[in-house]
C-alpha positions in Angstrom: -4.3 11.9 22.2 -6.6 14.1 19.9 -8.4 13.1 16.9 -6.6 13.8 14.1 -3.6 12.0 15.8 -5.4 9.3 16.7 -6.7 8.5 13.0 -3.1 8.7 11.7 -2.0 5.8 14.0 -4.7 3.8 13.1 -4.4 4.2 9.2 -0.8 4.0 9.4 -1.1 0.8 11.1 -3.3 -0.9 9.0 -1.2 0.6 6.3 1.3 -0.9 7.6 -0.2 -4.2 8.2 -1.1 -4.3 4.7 2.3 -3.8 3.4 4.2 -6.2 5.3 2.0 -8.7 4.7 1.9 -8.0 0.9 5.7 -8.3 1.5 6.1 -11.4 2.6 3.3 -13.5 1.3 4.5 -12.4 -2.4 6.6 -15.0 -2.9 3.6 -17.3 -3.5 1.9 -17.6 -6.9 -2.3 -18.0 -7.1 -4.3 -18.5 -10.4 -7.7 -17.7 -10.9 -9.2 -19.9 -13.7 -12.0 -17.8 -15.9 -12.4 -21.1 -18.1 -10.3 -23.9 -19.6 -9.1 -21.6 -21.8 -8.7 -18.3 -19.5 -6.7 -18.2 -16.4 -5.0 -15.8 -14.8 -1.9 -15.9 -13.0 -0.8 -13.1 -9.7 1.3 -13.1 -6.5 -0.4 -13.6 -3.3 0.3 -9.8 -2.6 -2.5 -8.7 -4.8 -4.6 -9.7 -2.0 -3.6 -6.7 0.9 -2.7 -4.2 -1.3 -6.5 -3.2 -1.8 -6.3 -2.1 1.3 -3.3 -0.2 0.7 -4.6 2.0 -2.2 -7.8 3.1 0.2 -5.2 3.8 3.4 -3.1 6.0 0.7 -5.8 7.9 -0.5 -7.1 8.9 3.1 -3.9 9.9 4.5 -3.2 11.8 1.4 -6.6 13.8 1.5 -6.6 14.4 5.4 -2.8 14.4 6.1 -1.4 15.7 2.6 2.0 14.8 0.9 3.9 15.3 4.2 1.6 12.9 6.0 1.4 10.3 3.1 5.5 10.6 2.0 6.1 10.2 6.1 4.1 6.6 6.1 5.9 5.5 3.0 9.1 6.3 4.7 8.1 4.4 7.7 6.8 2.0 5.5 10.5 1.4 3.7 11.9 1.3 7.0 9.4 -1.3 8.4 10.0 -3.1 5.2 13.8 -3.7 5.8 13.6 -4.3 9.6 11.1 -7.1 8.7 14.3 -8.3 6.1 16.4 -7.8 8.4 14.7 -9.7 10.9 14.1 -12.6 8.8 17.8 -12.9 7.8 18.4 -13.8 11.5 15.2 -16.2 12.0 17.3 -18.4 9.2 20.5 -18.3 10.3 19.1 -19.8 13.8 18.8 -23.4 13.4 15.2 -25.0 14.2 15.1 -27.3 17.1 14.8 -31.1 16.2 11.4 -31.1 17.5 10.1 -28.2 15.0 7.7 -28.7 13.0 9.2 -26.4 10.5 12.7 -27.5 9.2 15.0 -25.1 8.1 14.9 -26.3 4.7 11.1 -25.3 4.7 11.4 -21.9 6.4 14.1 -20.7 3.9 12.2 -21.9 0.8 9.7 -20.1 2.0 11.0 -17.1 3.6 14.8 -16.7 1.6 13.0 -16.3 -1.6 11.0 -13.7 0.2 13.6 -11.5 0.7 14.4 -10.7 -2.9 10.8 -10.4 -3.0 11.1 -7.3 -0.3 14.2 -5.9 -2.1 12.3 -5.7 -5.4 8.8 -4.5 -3.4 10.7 -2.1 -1.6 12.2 -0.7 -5.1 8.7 -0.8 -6.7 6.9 0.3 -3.5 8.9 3.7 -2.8 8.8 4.6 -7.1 5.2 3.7 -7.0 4.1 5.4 -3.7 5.5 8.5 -4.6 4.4 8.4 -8.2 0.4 7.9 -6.4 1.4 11.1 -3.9 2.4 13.8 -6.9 -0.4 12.5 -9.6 -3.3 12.4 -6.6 -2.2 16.3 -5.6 -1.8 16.6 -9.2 -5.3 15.9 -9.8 -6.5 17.2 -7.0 -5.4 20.8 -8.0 -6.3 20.6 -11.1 -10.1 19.7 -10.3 -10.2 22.2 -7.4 -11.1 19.7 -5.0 -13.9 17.8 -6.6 -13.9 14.4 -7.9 -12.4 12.0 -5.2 -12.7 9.5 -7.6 -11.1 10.5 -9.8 -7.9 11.5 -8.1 -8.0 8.2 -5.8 -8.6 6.3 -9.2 -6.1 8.1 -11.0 -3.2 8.0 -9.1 -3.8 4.4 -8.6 -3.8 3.7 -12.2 -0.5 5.3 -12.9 1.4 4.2 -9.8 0.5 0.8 -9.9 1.9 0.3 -13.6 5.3 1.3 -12.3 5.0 -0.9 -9.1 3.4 -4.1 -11.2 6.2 -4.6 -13.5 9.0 -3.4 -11.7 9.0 -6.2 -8.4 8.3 -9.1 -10.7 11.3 -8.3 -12.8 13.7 -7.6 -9.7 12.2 -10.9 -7.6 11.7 -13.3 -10.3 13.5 -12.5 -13.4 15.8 -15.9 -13.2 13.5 -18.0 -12.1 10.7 -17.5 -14.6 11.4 -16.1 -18.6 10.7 -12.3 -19.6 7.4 -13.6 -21.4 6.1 -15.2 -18.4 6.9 -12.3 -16.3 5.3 -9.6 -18.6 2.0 -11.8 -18.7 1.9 -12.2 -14.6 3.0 -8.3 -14.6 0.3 -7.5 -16.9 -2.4 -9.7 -15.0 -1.4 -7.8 -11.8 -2.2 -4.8 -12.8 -5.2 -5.3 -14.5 -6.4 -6.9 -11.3 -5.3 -3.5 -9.5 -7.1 -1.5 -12.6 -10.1 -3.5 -11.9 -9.9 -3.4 -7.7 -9.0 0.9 -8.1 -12.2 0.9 -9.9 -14.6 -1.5 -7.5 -13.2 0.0 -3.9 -14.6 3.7 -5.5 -18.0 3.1 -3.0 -15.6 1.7 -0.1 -13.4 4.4 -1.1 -16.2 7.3 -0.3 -17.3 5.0 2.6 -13.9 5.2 4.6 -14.5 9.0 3.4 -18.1 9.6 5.2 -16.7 7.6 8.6 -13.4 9.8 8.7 -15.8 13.0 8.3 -18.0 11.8 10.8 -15.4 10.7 13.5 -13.6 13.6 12.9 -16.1 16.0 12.7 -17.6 18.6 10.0 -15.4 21.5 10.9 -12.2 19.3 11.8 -12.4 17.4 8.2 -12.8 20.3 6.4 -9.8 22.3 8.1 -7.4 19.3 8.1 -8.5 18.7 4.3 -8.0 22.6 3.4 -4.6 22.7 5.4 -3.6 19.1 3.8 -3.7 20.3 0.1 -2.7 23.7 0.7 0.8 22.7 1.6 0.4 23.4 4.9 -0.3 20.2 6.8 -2.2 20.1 10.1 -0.1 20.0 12.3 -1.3 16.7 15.1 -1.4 18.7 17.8 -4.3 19.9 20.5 -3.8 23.4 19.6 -5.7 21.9 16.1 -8.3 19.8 17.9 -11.3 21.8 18.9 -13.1 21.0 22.3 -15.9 20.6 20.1 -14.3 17.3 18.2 -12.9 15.6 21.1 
């Protein structure tokens, strides 16, 4: 396996990772309390999708749209197998001896799925939104200014995404009001985090330059936003980078 493929398995999976666990662990509510008077209210997926926006801005330098709209398709997939999936695990009935009772696993896990349907719906409008406005920027800076494309396309994408999963998985359940405060909170938490993962951001950067190699980086980067993605092959991995 060469190096370029390699990389893209790895980031993918942690993608990956990140996503499902953002998925499914949504369904809880967390509140970080400023003062008696200041407290902020989020869903527990606030907590992996950091790790998301830095995956997304890697694959999309080194892999380009094709690479980055490929994950998020895998991702969507991966995303409904995992509903799919957890469908079944309720419809089997727990053992007498479990320590989880059905009762428990659904209240836990049932409300998670219209948390995934409404992710899922938020996820593929927001990672597509973060592909275009990243390129966007990209080309229009020739290049320069990682963080401001990485920044950028965060900022926009997670607006859309913020707003639209808490009024598809919990409009019912809570008011409008309360939704558009916890909607707002979450994405001034992802405003803030875009902003203060910039050095991990350029970290994650240096390490993929360095595993990959000077030349390597720089052709897979060249060929990523030039349309013409590098293809994952050996014909592309130089004996030098191996």
């Amino acid at each position: 396996m060469n190096k370029p493929l390699r990389l893209f398995t790895i980031l993918s999976s942690i993608f990956l990772t990140a996503l499902l666990l953002a998925e499914i662990t949504g369904g809880k509510l967390i509140k970080f309390e400023l003062s008696a008077n200041l407290a902020f209210t989020m869903t527990m997926g606030v907590i992996p999708f950091p790790v998301t926006f830095i995956i997304t801005d890697i694959i999309n330098e080194y892999y380009g749209r094709r690479g980055m709209r490929f994950v998020t398709f895998v991702g969507m997939g991966m995303v409904l197998f995992a509903l799919l999936l957890l469908q079944i695990d309720m419809a089997v009935p727990a053992a007498a001896i479990s320590p989880v009772t059905d009762e428990a696993f659904t209240m836990v896990f049932g409300f998670s799925a219209r948390i995934i349907v409404g992710s899922l719906i938020a996820y593929m409008i927001g990672q597509l939104v973060d592909i275009s406005v990243f390129h966007f920027i990209r080309a229009r800076t020739g290049g320069k200014y990682l963080w401001l494309r990485a920044t950028g396309s965060t900022v926009v994408s997670q607006l859309i995404d913020s707003f639209v999963v808490l009024f598809i998985a919990f409009l019912g359940p809570l008011t409008v009001s309360q939704i558009l405060v916890i909607g707002t909170t979450n994405y001034l938490y992802k405003f803030i985090i875009a902003i203060l993962i910039t050095p991990f951001l350029y970290l994650a950067h240096s390490l993929v330059d360095r595993y990959l190699g000077k030349n390597l980086a720089a052709a897979m980067t060249e060929d990523a936003h030039r349309g013409a993605a590098l293809e994952l092959t050996e014909e592309h991995d130089p004996p030098s980078s191996r």
